[in-house]
VEXZA-724719 format. One record per residue (C-alpha): residue number from 1; residue in one letter; x, y, z. Coordinates in steps of 0.001 Angstrom, whole numbers, always signed. Example, Ala and Ser with C-alpha at 12.3 -4.5 7.8 and 13.67 -1.06 7.14 Angstrom:
<rolos>
ROLO   i aa      xx      yy      zz
ROLO   1  A  +12300   -4500   +7800
ROLO   2  S  +13670   -1060   +7140
</rolos>
This chain:
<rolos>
ROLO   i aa      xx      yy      zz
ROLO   1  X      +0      +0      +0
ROLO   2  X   +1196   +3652    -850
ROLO   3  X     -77   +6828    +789
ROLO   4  X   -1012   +9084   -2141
ROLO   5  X   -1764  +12123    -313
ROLO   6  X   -1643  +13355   +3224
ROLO   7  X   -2885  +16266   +4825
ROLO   8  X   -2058  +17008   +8562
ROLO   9  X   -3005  +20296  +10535
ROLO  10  X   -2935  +21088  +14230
ROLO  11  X    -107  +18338  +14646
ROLO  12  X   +3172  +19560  +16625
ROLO  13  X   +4226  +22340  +14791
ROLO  14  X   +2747  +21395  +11355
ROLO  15  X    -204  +24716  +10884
ROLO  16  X   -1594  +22822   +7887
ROLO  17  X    +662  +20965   +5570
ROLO  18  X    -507  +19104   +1926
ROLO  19  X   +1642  +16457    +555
ROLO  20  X   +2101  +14502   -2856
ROLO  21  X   +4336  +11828   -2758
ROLO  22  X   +6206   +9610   -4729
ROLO  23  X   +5354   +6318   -4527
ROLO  24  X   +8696   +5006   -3865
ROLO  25  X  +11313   +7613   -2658
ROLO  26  X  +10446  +11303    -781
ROLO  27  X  +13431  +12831    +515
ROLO  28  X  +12677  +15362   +3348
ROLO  29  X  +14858  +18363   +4089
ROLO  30  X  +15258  +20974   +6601
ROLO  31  X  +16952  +22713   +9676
ROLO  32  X  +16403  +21475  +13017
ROLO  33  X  +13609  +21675  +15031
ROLO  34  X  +11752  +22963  +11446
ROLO  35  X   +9386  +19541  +11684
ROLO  36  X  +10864  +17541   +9580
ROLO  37  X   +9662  +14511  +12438
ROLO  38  X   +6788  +16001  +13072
ROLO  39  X   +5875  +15249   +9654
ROLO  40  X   +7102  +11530   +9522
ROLO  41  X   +5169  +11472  +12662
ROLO  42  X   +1750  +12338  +11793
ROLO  43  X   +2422  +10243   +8877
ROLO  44  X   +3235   +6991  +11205
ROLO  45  X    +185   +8717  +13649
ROLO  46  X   -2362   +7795  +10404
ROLO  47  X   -1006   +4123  +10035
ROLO  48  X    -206   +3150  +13683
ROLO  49  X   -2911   +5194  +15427
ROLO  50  X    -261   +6675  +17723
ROLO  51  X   +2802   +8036  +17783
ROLO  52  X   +6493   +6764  +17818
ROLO  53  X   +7727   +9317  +20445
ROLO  54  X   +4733  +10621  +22460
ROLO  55  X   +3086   +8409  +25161
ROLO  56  X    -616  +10570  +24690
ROLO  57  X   -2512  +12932  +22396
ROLO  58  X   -2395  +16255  +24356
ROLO  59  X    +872  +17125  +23946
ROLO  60  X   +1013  +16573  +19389
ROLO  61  X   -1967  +19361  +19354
ROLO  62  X     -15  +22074  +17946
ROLO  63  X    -100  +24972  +20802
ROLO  64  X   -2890  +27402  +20332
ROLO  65  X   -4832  +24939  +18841
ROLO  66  X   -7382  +22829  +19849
ROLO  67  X   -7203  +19608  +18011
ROLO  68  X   -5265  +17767  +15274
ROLO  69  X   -6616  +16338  +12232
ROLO  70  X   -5203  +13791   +9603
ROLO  71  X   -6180  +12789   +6341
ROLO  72  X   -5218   +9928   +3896
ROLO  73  X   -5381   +8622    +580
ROLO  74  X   -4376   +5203    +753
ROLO  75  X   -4260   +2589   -2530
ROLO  76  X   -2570    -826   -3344
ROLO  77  X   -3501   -3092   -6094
ROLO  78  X   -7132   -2566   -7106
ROLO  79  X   -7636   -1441   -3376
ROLO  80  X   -8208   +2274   -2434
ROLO  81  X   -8830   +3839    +971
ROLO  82  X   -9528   +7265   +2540
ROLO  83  X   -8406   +7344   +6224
ROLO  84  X   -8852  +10081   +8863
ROLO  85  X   -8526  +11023  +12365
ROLO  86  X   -9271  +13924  +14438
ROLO  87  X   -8181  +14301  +17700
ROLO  88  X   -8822  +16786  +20621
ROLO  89  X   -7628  +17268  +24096
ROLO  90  X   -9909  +13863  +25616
ROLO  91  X  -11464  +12284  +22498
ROLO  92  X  -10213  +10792  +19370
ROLO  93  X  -12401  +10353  +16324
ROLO  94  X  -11140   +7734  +13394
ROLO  95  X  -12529   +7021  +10043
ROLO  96  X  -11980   +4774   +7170
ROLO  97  X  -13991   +5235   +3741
ROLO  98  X  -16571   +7028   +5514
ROLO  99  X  -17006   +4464   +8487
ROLO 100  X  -16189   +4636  +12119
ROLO 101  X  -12723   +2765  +12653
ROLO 102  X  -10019   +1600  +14874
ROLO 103  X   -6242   +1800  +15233
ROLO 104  X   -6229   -2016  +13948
ROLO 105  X   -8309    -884  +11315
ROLO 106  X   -5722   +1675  +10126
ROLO 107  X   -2960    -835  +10684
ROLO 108  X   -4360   -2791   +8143
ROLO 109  X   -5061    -166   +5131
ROLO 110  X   -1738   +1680   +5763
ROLO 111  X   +1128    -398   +7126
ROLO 112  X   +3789   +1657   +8089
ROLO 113  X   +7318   +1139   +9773
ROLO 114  X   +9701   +3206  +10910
ROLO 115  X  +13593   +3983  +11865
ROLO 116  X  +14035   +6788  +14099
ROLO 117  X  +16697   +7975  +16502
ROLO 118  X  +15031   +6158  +19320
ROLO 119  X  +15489   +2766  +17164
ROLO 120  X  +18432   +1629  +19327
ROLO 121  X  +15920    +841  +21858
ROLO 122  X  +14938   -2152  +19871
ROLO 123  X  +17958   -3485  +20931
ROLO 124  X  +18547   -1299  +23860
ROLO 125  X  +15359   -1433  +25430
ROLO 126  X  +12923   -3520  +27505
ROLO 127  X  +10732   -6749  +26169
ROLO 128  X   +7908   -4983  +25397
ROLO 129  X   +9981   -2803  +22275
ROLO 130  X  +10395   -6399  +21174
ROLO 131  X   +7418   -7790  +21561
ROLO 132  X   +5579   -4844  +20240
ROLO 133  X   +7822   -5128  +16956
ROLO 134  X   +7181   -8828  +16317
ROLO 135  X   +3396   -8567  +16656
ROLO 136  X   +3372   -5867  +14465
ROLO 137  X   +5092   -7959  +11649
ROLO 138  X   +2794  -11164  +12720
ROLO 139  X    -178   -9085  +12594
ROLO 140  X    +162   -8040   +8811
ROLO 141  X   +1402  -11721   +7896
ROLO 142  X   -1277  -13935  +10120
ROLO 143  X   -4725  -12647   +9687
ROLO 144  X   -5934  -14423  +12383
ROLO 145  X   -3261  -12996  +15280
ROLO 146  X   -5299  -10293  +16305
ROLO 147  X   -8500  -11998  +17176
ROLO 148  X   -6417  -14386  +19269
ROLO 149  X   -4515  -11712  +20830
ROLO 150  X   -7482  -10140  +21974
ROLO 151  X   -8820  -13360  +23498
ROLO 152  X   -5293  -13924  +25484
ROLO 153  X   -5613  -10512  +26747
ROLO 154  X   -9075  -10488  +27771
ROLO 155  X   -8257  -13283  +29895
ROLO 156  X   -4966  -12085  +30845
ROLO 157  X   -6480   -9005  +32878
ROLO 158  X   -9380  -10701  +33817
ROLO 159  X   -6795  -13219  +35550
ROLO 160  X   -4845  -10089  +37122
ROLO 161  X   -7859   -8715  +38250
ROLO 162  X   -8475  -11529  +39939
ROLO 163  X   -5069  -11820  +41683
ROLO 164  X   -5205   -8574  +42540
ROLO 165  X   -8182   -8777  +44384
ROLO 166  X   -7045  -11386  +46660
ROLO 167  X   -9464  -13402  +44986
ROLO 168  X   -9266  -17883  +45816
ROLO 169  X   -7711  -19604  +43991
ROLO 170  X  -10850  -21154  +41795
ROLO 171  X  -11434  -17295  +40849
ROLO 172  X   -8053  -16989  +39680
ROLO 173  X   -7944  -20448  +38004
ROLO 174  X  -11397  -20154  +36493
ROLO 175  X   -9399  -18058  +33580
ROLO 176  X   -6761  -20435  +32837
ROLO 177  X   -7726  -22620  +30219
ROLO 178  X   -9247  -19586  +28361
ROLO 179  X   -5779  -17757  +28729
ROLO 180  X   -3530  -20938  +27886
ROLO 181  X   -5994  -21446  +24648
ROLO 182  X   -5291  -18166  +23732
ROLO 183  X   -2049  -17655  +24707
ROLO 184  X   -1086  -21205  +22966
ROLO 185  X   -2975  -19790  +19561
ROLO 186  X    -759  -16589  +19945
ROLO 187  X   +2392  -18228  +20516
ROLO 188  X   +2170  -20224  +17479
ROLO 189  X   +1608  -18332  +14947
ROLO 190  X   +4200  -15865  +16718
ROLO 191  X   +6701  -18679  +16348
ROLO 192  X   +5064  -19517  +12709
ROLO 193  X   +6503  -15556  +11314
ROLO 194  X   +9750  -16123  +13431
ROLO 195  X  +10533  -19238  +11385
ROLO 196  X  +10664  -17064   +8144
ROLO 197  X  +11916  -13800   +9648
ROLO 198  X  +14774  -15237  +10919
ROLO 199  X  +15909  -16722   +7993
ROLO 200  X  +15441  -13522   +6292
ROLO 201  X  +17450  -11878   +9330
ROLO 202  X  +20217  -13837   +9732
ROLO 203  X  +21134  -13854   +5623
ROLO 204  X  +20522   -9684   +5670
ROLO 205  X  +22991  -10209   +9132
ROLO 206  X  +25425  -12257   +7535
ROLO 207  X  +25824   -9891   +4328
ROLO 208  X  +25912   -6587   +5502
ROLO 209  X  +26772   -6055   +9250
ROLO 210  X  +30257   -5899  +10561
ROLO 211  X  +29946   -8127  +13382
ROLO 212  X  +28201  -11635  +13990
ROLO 213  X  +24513  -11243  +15573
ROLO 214  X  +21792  -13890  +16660
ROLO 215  X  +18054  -13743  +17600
ROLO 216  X  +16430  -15851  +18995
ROLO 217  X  +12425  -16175  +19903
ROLO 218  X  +11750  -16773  +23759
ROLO 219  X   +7939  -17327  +24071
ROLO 220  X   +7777  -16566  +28124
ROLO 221  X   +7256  -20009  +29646
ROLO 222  X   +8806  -23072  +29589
ROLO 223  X  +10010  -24992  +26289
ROLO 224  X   +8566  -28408  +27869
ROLO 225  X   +5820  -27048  +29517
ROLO 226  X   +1915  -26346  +28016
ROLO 227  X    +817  -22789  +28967
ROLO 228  X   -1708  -24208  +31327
ROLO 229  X    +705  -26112  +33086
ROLO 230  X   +3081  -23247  +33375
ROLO 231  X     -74  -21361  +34884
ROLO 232  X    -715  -23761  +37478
ROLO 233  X   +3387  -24191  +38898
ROLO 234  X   +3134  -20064  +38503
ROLO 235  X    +169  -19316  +41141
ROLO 236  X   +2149  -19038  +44340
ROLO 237  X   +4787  -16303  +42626
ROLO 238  X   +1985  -14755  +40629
ROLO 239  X    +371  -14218  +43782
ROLO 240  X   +3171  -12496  +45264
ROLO 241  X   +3354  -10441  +42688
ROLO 242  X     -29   -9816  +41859
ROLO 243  X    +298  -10242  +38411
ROLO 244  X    +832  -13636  +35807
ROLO 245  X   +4082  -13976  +35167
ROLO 246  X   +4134  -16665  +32438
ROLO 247  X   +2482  -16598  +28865
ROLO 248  X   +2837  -14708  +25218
ROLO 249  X   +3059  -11308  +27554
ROLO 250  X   +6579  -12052  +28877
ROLO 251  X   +7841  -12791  +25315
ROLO 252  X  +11242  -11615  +24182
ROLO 253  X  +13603  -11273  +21176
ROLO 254  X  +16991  -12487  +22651
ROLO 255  X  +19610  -10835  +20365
ROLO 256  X  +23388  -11214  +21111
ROLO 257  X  +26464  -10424  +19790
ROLO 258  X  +29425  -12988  +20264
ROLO 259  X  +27222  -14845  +22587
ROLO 260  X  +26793  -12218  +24864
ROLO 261  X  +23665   -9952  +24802
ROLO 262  X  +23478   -7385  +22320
ROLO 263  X  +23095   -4071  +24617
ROLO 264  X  +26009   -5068  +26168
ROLO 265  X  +28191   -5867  +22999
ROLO 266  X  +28085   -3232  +20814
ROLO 267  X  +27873    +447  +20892
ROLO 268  X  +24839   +2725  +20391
ROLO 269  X  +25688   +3415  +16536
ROLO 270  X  +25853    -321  +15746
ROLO 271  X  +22825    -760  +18219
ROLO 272  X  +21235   +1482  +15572
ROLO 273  X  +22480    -290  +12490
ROLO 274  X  +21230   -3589  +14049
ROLO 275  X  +17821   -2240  +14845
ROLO 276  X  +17732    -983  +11300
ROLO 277  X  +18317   -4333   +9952
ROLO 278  X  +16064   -5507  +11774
ROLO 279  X  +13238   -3802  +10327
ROLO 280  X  +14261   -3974   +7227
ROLO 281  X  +14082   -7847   +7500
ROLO 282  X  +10649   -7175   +8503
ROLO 283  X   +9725   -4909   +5953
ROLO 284  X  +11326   -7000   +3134
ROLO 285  X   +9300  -10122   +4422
ROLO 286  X   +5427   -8415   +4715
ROLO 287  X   +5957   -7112   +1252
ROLO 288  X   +7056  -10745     -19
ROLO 289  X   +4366  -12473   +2096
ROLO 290  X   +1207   -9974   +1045
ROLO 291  X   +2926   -8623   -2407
ROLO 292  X   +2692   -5209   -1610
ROLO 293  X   +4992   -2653    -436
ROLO 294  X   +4701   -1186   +2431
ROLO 295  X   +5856   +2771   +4002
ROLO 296  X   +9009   +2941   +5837
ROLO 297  X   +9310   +6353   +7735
ROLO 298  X  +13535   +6908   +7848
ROLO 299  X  +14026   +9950  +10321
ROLO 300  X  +17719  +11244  +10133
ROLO 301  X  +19493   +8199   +8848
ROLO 302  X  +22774   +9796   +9387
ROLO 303  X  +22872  +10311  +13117
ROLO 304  X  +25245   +8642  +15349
ROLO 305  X  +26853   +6501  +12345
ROLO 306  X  +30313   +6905  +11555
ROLO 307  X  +30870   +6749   +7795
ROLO 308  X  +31595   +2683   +7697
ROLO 309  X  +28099   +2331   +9548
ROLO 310  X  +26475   +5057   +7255
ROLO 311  X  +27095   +3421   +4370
ROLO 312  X  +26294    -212   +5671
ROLO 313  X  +22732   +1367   +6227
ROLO 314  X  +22172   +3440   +3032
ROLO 315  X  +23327     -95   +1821
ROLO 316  X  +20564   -1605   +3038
ROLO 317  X  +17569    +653   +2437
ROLO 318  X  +18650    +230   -1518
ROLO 319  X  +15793    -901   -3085
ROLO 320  X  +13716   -2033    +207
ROLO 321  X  +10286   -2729   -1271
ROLO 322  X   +8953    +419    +350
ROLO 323  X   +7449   +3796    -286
ROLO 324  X   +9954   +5595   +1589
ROLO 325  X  +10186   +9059   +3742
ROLO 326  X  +13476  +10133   +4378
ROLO 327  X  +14762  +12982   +6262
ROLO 328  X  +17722  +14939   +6548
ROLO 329  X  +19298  +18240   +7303
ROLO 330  X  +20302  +18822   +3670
ROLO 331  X  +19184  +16515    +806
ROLO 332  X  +22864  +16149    -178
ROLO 333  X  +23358  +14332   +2767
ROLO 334  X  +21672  +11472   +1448
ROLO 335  X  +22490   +8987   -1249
ROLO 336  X  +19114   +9219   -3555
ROLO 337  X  +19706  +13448   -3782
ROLO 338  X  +18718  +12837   -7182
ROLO 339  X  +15997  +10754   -6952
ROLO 340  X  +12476  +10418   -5971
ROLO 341  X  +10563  +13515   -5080
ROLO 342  X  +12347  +16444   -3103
ROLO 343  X  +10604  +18634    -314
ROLO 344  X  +11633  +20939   +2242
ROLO 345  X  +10423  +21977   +5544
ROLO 346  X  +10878  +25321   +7241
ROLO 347  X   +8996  +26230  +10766
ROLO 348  X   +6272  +23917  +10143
ROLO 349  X   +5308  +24568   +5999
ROLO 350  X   +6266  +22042   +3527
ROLO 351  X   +6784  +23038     -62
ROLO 352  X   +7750  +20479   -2704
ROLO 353  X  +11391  +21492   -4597
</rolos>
């Protein structure tokens, strides 16, 4: 799916900005500070429903104004889509093709990825960067992961609510066997998109980085052990807790570097260029699996690479099968300065060049 045109207004310190892209390459160019990620922002805002660096809405309302809106033209194929959202301080308001819609809903007309300079935290980071990465990728590949996820998690709090109640233990158990169903369902086909991502990985790994990494999927119980079982040994700590600490929710992404975890390894550039590649592996296999491209959001590819690194990573977004956005301070910083379609931005107005 491409984005054929966007329209944002209200968002961080975009006034009202109207924009015609490419359908394969838009390089992005301005000073600092001039919204240059604001604008890759919104874009991954429309596609993901949130944003990549904000935790809530109030604080992308542009100040003085009362609410955001974004807008979408969104084809692929012989599919077309019109997506929208419009957001205020407390309420949220989505759309697709004139019907009311959710952020799963835009997930699925406009899937969009993105490397930022927060990517290191893929690698850097806690579980839940991970785990929110992989489902991402399972979610476009597996049409049936998010209907399972929602069962697991359904159960999953009704279980903590439970446990945090004080509740007996045939209160607490009563949601087991709907939570290891779940949880089992999600698991698999989690594992299912692992089996070809990694293969994709590792080869993309084995070419193009300087240095030897692994991954490795962890499902968060037990490798002999059915979910329900690993539910019932689990009560007396999950108690003391007050929370279940076993199931698809305590999955991880175990990357390491010479057999030693990856954070502690290698430094924050290559921490970058690994997360990168990791995406990218993603990227390339949704587009092989589903036969359409997707939009890859690139936000200052430059910073914190030395040259060697640089190049490894303009390396690898050659020919990704991606509509791309990709920002920089000046657009003969990048590799493609004479390709693709060439904006600038300049305290919050976009103009083509």
């Amino acid at each position: 799916m491409t984005l054929g045109v966007f329209k944002a207004s209200g968002f961080r310190c975009l006034e009202s900005v109207s924009l015609d892209p490419d359908p394969h390459l838009n390089l992005i160019a301005g000073a600092n500070a001039s919204g240059k990620t604001s604008l890759l922002e919104a874009i991954y805002y429309l596609g993901r429903g949130r944003s990549f660096r904000a935790s809530g809405n109030r604080e992308l309302i542009r100040t003085g104004s009362s609410q955001f809106t974004l807008y979408g033209e969104i084809s692929g194929g012989d599919r077309a889509h019109k997506a929208g959202i419009e957001v205020e301080s407390g309420s949220r308001r989505v759309r697709v093709d004139g019907a009311n819609a959710t952020g799963a809903d835009l997930a699925a007309i406009l899937p969009v990825q993105a490397i930022d300079p927060e990517i290191h935290n893929l690698v850097q980071g806690g579980p839940e960067y991970r785990r929110r990465f992989l489902d991402w990728g399972v979610f476009h590949v597996k049409h049936s992961f998010l209907g399972e996820w929602r069962r697991f998690q359904q159960a999953l709090r009704q279980r903590n609510a439970a446990l945090r109640a004080g509740e007996p233990d045939s209160a607490v158990q009563v949601w087991d066997s709907e939570l290891a169903e779940g949880g089992e369902a999600v698991n698999q086909l989690r594992e299912s998109f692992f089996e070809a991502y990694i293969q994709l990985l590792s080869s993309i790994i084995n070419e193009k980085l300087p240095f030897d990494a692994k991954c490795s999927y962890r499902r968060g119980w037990k490798a002999d052990t059915s979910l329900y079982a690993a539910l019932q040994e689990s009560l007396a700590r999950d108690r003391a807790m007050g929370s279940t600490q076993v199931g698809p929710h305590r999955a991880d992404l175990a990357l390491e570097v010479h057999d030693r975890r990856a954070r502690y390894r290698v430094s924050r550039g290559q921490q970058k260029l690994l997360a990168a590649t990791m995406v990218i592996a993603q990227v390339r296999l949704i587009a092989g699996e589903g036969s359409d491209d997707l939009v890859l959001l690139v936000d200052d590819p430059a910073a914190e690479l030395d040259r060697d690194n640089r190049a490894r990573l303009f390396a690898l977004l050659q020919d990704v099968p991606a509509q791309m956005f990709v920002t920089a301070l000046e657009a003969e910083d990048l590799p493609w300065a004479d390709s693709g379609r060439m904006f600038h931005v300049n305290q919050g107005a976009l103009k083509q060049t």
